[in-house]
TORROVO-223660 format. One record per residue (C-alpha): residue number from 1; residue in three letters; z, x, y. Coordinates in Angstrom, 3 decimals, m for minus. Each point is the difference from the previous one (the first is absolute). Example, Ala and Ser with C-alpha at 12.3 -4.5 7.8 and 13.67 -1.06 7.14 Angstrom:
REM residues 2
PT:pos:code:up:east:north
PT:1:Ala:7.800:12.300:m4.500;
PT:2:Ser:m0.660:1.370:3.440;
END
This chain:
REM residues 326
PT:pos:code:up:east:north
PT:1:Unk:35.670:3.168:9.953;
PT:2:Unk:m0.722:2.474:m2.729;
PT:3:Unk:m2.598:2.711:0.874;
PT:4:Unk:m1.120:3.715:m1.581;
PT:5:Unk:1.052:2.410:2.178;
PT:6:Unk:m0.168:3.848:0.253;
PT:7:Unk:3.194:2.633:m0.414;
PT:8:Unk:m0.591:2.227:3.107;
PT:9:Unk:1.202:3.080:m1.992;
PT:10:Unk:m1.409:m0.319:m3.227;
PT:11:Unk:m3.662:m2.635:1.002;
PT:12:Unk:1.358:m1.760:m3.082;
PT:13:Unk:m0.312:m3.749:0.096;
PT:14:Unk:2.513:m2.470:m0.838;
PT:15:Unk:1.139:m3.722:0.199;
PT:16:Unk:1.826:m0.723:3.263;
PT:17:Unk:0.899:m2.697:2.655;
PT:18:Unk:m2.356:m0.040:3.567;
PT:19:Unk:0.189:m2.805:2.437;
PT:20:Unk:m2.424:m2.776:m0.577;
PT:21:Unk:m3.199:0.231:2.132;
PT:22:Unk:0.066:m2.396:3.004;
PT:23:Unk:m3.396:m1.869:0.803;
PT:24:Unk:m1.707:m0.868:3.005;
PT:25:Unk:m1.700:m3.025:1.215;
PT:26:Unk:m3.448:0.981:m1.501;
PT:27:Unk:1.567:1.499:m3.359;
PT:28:Unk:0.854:m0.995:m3.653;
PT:29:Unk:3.597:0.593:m1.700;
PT:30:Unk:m1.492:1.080:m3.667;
PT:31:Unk:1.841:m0.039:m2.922;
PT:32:Unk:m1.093:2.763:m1.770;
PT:33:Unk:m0.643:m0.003:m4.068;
PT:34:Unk:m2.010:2.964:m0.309;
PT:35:Unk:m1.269:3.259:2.411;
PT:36:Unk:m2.239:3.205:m1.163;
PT:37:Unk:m0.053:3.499:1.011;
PT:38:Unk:m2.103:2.040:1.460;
PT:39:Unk:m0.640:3.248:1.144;
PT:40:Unk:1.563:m0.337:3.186;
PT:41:Unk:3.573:m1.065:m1.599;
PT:42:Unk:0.616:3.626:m1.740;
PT:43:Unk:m0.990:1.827:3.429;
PT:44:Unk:2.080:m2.992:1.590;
PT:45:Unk:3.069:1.095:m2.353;
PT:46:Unk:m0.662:3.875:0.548;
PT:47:Unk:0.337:m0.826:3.878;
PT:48:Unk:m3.270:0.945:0.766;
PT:49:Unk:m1.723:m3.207:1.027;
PT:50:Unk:2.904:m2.458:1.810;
PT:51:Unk:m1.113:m3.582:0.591;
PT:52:Unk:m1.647:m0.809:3.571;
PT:53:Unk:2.519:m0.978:2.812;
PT:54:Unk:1.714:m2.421:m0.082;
PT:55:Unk:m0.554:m0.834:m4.081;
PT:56:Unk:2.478:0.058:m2.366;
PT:57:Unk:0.665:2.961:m1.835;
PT:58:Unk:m0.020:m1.278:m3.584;
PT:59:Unk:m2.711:1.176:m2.287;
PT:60:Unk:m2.539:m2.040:m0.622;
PT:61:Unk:m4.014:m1.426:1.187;
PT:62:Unk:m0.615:m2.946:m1.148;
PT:63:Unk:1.827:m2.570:m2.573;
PT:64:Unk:m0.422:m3.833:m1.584;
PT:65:Unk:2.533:m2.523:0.328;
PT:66:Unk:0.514:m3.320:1.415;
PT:67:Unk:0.868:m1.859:3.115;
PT:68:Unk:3.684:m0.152:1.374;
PT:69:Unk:m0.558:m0.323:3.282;
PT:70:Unk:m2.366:m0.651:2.829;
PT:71:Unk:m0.261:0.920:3.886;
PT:72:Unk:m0.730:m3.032:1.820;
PT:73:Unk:m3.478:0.859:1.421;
PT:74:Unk:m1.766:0.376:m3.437;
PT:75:Unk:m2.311:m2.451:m1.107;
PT:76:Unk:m1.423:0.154:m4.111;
PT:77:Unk:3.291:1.235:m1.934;
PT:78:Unk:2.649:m2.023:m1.051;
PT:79:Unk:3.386:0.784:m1.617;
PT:80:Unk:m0.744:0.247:m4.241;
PT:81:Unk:m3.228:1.594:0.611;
PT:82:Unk:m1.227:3.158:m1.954;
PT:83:Unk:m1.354:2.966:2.202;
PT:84:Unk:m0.972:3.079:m0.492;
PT:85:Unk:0.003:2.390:3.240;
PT:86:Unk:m0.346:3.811:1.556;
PT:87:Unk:3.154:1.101:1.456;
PT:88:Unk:0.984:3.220:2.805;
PT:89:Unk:2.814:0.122:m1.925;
PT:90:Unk:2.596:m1.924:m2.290;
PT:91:Unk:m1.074:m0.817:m3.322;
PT:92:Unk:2.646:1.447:m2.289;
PT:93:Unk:2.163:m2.950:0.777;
PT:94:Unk:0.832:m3.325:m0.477;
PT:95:Unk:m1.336:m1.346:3.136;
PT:96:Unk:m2.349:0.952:1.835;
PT:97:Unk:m1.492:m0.868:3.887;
PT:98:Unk:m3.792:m0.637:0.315;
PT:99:Unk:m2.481:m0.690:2.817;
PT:100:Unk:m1.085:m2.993:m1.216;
PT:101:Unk:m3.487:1.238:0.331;
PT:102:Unk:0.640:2.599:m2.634;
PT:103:Unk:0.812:m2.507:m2.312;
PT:104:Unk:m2.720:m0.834:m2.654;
PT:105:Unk:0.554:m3.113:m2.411;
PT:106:Unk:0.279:1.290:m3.319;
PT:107:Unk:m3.228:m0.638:m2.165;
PT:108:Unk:0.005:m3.011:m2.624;
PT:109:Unk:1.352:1.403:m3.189;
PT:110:Unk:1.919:3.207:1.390;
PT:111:Unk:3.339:1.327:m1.134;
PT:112:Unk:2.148:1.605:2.759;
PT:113:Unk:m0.477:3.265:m1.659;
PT:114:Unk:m3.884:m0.407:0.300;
PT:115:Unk:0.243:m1.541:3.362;
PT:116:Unk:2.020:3.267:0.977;
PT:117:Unk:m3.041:1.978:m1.070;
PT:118:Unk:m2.227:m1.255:2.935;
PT:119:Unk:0.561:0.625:3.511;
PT:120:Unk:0.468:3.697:0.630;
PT:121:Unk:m2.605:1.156:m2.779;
PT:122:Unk:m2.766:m2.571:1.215;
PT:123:Unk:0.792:0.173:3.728;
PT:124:Unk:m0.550:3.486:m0.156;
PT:125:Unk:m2.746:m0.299:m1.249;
PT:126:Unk:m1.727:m2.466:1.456;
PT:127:Unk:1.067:1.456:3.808;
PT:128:Unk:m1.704:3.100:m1.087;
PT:129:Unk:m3.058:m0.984:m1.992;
PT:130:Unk:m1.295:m3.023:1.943;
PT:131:Unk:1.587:0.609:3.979;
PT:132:Unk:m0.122:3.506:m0.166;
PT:133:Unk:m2.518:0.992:m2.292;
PT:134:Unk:m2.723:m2.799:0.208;
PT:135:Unk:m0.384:m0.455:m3.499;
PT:136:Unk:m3.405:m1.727:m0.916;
PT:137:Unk:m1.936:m0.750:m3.095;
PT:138:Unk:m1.372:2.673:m1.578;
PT:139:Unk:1.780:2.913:1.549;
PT:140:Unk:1.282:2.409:m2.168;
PT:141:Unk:4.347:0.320:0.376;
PT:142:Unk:2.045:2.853:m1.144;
PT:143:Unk:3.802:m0.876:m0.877;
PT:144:Unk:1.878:2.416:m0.826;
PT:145:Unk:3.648:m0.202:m1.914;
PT:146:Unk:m1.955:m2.988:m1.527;
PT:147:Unk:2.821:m0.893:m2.028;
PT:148:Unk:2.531:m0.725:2.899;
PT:149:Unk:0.730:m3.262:0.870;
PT:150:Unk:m2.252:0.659:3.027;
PT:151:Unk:m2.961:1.127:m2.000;
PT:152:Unk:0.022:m3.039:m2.745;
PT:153:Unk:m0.198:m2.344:3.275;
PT:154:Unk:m2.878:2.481:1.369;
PT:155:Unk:m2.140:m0.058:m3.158;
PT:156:Unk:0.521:m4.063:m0.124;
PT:157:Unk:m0.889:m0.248:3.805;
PT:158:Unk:m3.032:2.173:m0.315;
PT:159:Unk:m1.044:m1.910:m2.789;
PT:160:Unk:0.128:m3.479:1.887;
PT:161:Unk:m1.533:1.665:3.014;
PT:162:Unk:m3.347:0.902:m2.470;
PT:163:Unk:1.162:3.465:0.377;
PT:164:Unk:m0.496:2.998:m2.375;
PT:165:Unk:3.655:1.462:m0.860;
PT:166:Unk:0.267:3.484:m0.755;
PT:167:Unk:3.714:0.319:m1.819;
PT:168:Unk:1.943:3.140:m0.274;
PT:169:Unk:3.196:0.488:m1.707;
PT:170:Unk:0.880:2.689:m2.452;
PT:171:Unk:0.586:m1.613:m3.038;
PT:172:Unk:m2.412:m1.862:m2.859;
PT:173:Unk:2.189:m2.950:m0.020;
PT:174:Unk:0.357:m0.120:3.928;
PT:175:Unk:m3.708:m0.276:m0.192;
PT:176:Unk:m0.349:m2.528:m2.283;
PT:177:Unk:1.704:m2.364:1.528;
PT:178:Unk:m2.408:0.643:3.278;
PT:179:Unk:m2.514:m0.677:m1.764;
PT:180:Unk:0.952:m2.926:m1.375;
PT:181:Unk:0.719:m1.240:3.927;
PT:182:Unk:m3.539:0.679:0.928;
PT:183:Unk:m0.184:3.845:1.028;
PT:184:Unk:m3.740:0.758:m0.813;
PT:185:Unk:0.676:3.972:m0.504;
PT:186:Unk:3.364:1.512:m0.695;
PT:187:Unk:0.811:4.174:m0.078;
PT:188:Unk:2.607:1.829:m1.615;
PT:189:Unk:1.371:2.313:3.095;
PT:190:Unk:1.778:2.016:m2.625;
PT:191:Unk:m2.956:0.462:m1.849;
PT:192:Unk:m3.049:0.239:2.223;
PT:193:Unk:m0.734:0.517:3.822;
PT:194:Unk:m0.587:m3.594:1.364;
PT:195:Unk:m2.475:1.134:2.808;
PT:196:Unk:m2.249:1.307:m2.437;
PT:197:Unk:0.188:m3.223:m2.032;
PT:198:Unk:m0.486:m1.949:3.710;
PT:199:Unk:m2.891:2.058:0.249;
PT:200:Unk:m2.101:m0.610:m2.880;
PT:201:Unk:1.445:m4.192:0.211;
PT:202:Unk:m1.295:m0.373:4.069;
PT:203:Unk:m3.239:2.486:m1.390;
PT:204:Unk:1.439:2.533:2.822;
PT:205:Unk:0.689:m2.585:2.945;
PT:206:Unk:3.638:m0.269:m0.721;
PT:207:Unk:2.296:m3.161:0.376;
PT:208:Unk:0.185:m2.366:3.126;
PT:209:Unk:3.674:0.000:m0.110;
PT:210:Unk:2.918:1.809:m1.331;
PT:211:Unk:3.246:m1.442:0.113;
PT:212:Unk:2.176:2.607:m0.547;
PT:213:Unk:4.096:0.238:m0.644;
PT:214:Unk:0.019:3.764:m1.301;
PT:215:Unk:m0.657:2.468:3.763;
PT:216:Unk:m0.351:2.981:m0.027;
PT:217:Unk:m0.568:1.604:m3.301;
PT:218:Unk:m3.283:m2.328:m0.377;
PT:219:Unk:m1.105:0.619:3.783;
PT:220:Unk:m2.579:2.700:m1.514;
PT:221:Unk:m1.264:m2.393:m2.654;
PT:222:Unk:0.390:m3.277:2.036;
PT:223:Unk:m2.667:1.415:2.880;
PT:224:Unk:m2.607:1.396:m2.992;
PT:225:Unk:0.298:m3.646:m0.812;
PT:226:Unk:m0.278:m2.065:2.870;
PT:227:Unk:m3.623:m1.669:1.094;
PT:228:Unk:m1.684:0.259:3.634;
PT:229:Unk:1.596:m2.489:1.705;
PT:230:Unk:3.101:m0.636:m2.514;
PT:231:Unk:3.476:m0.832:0.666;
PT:232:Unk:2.891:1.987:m1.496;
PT:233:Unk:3.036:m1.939:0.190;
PT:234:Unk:3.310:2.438:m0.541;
PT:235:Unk:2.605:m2.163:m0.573;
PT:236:Unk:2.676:2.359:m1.745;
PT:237:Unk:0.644:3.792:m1.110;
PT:238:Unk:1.264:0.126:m3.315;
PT:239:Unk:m2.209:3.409:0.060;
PT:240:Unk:1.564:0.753:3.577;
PT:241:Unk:m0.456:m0.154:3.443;
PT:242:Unk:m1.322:3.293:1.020;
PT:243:Unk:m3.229:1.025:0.089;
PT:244:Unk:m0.799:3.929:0.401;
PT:245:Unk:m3.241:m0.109:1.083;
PT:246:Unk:m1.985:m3.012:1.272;
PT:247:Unk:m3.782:0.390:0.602;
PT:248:Unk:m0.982:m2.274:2.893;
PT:249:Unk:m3.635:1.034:m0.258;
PT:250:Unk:m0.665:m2.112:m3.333;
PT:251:Unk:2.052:m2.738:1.335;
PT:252:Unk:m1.959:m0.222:2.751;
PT:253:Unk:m3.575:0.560:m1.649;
PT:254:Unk:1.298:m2.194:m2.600;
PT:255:Unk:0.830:m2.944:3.055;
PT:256:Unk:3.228:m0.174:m1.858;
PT:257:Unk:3.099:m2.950:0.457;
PT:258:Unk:2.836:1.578:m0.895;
PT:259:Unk:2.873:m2.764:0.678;
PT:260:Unk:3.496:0.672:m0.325;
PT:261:Unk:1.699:m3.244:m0.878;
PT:262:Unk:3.573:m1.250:m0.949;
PT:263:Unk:1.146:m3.935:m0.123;
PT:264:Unk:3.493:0.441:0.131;
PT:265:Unk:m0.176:1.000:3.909;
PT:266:Unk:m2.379:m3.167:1.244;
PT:267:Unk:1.295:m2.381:2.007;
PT:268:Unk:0.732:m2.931:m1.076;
PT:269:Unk:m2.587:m1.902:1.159;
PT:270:Unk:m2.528:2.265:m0.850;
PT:271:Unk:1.516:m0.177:m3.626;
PT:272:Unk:m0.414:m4.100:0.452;
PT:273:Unk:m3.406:m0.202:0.733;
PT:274:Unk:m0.361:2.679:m3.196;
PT:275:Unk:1.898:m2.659:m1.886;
PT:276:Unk:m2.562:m2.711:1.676;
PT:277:Unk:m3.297:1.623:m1.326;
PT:278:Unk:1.578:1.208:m2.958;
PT:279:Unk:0.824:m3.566:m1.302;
PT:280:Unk:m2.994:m1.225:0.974;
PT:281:Unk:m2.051:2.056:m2.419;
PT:282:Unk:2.594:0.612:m2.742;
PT:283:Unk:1.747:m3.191:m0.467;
PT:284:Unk:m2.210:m1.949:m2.239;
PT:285:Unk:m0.995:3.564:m1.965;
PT:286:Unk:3.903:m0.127:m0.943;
PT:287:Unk:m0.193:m3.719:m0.669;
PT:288:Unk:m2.772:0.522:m2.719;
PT:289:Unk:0.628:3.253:m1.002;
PT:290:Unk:m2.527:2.423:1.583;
PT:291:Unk:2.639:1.527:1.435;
PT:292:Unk:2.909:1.220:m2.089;
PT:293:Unk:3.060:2.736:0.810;
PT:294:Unk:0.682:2.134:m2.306;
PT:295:Unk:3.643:0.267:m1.201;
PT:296:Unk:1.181:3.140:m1.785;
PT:297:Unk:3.354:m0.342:m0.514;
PT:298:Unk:3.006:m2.408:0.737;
PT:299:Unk:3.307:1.289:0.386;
PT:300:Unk:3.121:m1.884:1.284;
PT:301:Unk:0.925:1.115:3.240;
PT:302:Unk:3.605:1.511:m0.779;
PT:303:Unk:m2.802:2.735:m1.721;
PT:304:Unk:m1.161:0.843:3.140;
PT:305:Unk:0.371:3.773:m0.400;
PT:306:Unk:m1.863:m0.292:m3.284;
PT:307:Unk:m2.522:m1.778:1.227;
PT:308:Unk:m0.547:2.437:2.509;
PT:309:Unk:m0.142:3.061:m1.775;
PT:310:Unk:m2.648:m2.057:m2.392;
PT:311:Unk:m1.939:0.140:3.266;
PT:312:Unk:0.781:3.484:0.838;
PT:313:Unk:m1.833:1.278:m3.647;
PT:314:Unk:m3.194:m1.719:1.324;
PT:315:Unk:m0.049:m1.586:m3.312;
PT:316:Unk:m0.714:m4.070:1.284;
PT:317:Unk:m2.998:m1.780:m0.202;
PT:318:Unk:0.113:m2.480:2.835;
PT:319:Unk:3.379:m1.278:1.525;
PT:320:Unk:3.782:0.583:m1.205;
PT:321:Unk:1.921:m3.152:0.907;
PT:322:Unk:3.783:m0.433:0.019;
PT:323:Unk:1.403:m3.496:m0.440;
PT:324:Unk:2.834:m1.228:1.341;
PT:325:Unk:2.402:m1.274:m2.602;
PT:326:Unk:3.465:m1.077:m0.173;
END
């Protein structure tokens, strides 16, 4: 088969030939039509975050296709079916393998493209707002990078939780768009300090949970902001990884969660019953439109390298999908 794969010299990507994925008992052969990228692929293609053991080492966490194949054990998916799924690994190709319990049927209406759009943004998401965080109505949520393909699935999770969403990004039209997916508050980082603005939203009490991608350089910010008894999920560190100085004594007066949390390195079937709960409150939202991913920009997948340095600039609103084409 055809895959994207990475020039060990140069981290360019380019068109080449990879064995075809072999399946298991429990697995789907997919044929894959579309995949998306994430932030994970360009620290994947810099060599500094390989694929778990055992996965392959193509690019790639999550596509939409349809059914080739299927391991004799699964039960609900038949060959011609359209799925959606989150992936360890794989989805700049034409095929991919996946757990069958990863796979989610692709919502009435959906292109590929759209479909793509889903499972890495929203899983996220959802693993780190409801089973980590506790979400509930009427807590106040901080997102930050609200823009990402992450945050748009935040704010619309929030808002079907009867959440309040607190959206930062750092541009007007970044913000616009969050509010018009049901973030309650949004702040210019580039133009104001967000923990005062949390402050005089929350009247001083700061927000129940932060979910938080950037590290380090809002660790200052992040803990003026955080409630008695909140949850700060850090789930990336666009702003780094190191933190100078760290004080445990407003943590602890504070009764602070502060979670550390990737998806790529779950188990499997941890990841399943993710998938499970995940479907179970989000599939009729997509059906009738409560739920919605946001699509930024299609490129064809021989524009990989574009499409990454589009991603690089920070300059997306939601998810950057590549299609697989002739």
């Amino acid at each position: 088969m055809r895959a994207i794969l990475v020039e060990e010299n140069s981290s360019e990507l380019y068109l080449g030939e990879y064995k075809e994925p072999e399946i298991g008992d429990d697995d789907l052969l997919v044929s894959v039509r579309a995949t998306a990228l994430n932030r994970a692929d360009i620290l994947q293609r810099k060599g500094k975050y390989p694929p778990p053991t055992g996965e392959s080492e193509i690019i790639g966490l999550e596509m939409a296709g349809v059914v080739e194949r299927i391991g004799k054990n699964v039960r609900g998916f038949q060959k011609g079916d359209r799925v959606c799924a989150l992936l360890p690994g794989g989805g700049y190709a034409e095929k991919a393998r996946v757990p069958s319990g990863l796979a989610i049927p692709i919502p009435i209406g959906y292109s590929f493209e759209e479909a793509a759009g889903i499972p890495e943004a929203y899983l996220t998401a959802f693993l780190n707002l409801f089973e980590l965080g506790n979400i509930s109505e009427g807590d106040f949520v901080l997102i930050h990078a609200a823009g990402s393909g992450v945050g748009t699935a935040a704010i619309q999770l929030a808002r079907e939780a009867g959440a309040i969403a607190i959206a930062t990004a750092g541009s007007a039209e970044k913000l616009e768009i969050c509010r018009k997916l049901g973030a309650q508050y949004t702040i210019n980082y580039r133009e104001e300090n967000f923990a005062d603005r949390v402050r005089g939203i929350t009247n001083g009490d700061g927000v129940n949970v932060i979910l938080d991608p950037v590290g380090a350089t809002y660790w200052e910010a992040n803990l003026e902001s955080i409630a008695t008894d909140g949850r700060w999920l850090v789930i990336g560190g666009m702003g780094g990884y190191e933190v100078e100085k760290i004080s445990l004594r407003t943590l602890m007066r504070k009764r602070v969660s502060l979670i550390g949390s990737t998806l790529r390195s779950r188990t499997t079937e941890d990841k399943i019953r993710l998938n499970e709960h995940f479907i179970e409150f989000a599939g009729k939202r997509f059906d009738n439109g409560k739920l919605v991913p946001v699509i930024d920009k299609v490129y064809s997948w021989k524009q990989a390298n574009e499409a990454h340095q589009y991603m690089e600039q920070n300059q997306n609103i939601g998810k950057i999908i590549l299609k697989i084409d002739e």
